[in-house]
C-alpha positions as semicolon CSV with decimal commas, in nm:
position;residue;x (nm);y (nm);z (nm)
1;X;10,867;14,055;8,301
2;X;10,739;13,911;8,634
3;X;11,099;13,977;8,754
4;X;11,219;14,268;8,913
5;X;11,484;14,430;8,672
6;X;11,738;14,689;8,737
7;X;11,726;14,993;8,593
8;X;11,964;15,060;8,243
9;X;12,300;15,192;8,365
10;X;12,447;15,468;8,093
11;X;12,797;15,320;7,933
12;X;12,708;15,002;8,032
13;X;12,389;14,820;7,938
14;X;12,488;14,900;7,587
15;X;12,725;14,706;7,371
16;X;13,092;14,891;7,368
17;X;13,219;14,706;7,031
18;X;13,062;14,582;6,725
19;X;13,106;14,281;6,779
20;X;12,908;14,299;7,101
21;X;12,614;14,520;6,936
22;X;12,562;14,227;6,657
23;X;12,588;13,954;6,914
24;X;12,280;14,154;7,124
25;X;12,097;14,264;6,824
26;X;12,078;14,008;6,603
27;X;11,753;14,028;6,492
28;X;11,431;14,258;6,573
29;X;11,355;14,003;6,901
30;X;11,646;14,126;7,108
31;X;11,551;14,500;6,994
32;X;11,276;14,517;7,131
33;X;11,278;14,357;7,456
34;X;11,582;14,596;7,486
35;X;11,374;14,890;7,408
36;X;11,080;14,745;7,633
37;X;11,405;14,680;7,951
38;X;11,446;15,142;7,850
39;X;11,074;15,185;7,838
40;X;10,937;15,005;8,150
41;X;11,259;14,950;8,370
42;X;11,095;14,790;8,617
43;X;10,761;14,609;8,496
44;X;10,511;14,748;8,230
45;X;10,275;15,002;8,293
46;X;9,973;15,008;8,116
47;X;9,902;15,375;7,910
48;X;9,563;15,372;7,902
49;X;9,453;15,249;8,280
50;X;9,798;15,271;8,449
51;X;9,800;14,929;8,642
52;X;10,172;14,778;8,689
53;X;10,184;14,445;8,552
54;X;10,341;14,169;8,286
55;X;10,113;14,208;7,976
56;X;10,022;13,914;7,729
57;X;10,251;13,947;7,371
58;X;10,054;13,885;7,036
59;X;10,229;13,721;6,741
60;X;10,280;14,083;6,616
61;X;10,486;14,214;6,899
62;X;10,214;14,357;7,051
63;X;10,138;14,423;7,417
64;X;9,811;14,381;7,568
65;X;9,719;14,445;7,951
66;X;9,538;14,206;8,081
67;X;9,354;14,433;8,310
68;X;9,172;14,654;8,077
69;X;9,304;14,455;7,715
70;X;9,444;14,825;7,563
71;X;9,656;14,680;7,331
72;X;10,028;14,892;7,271
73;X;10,403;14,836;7,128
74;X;10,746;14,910;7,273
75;X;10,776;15,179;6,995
76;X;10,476;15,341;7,070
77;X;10,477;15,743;7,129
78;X;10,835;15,701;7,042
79;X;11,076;15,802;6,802
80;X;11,024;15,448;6,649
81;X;10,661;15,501;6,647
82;X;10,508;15,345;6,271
83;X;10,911;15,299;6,147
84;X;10,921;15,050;5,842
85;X;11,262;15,078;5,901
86;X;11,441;14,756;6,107
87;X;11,479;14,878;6,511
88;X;11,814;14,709;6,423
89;X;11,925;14,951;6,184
90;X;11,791;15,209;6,412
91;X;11,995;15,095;6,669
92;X;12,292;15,056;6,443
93;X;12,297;15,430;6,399
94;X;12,229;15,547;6,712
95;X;12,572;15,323;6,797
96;X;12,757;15,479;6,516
97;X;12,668;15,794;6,657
């Protein structure tokens, strides 16, 4: 996340066909650093002290700043927030939709 990314375009930074949703989403991995790409367009920003920078990632998906070590998720304060569901099914439906 060093790099600087360009912002999500509408109709066409997400998959148009099946075909191309299950080739991006194939598991939970590609879900979420799609989600974190919407989030934090350009780098991550840190909730709790604000400073701009890549964050360390735990084993569970977790981010952690490195400046102040508040530790937060992708799906944080969202409407994913504490889901058991799969962000892939999630996904699925908002593409069905």
């Amino acid at each position: 996340m060093n790099e600087h990314r360009a912002p999500p375009v509408a109709g066409h930074d997400y998959p148009q066909t099946w075909s191309q949703f299950t080739d991006w989403f194939h598991n939970e991995g590609p879900c979420l650093d799609y989600l974190e790409r919407l989030r934090w367009p350009q780098q991550f920003i840190c909730p709790k002290c604000g400073i701009i920078g890549a964050p360390l990632k735990t084993s569970r998906n977790r981010l952690v700043c490195q400046t102040c070590s508040h530790q937060t998720s992708v799906t944080a304060g969202t409407i994913f927030d504490k889901t058991r569901t799969p962000l892939k099914v999630w996904l699925a439906a908002a593409w069905y939709i």
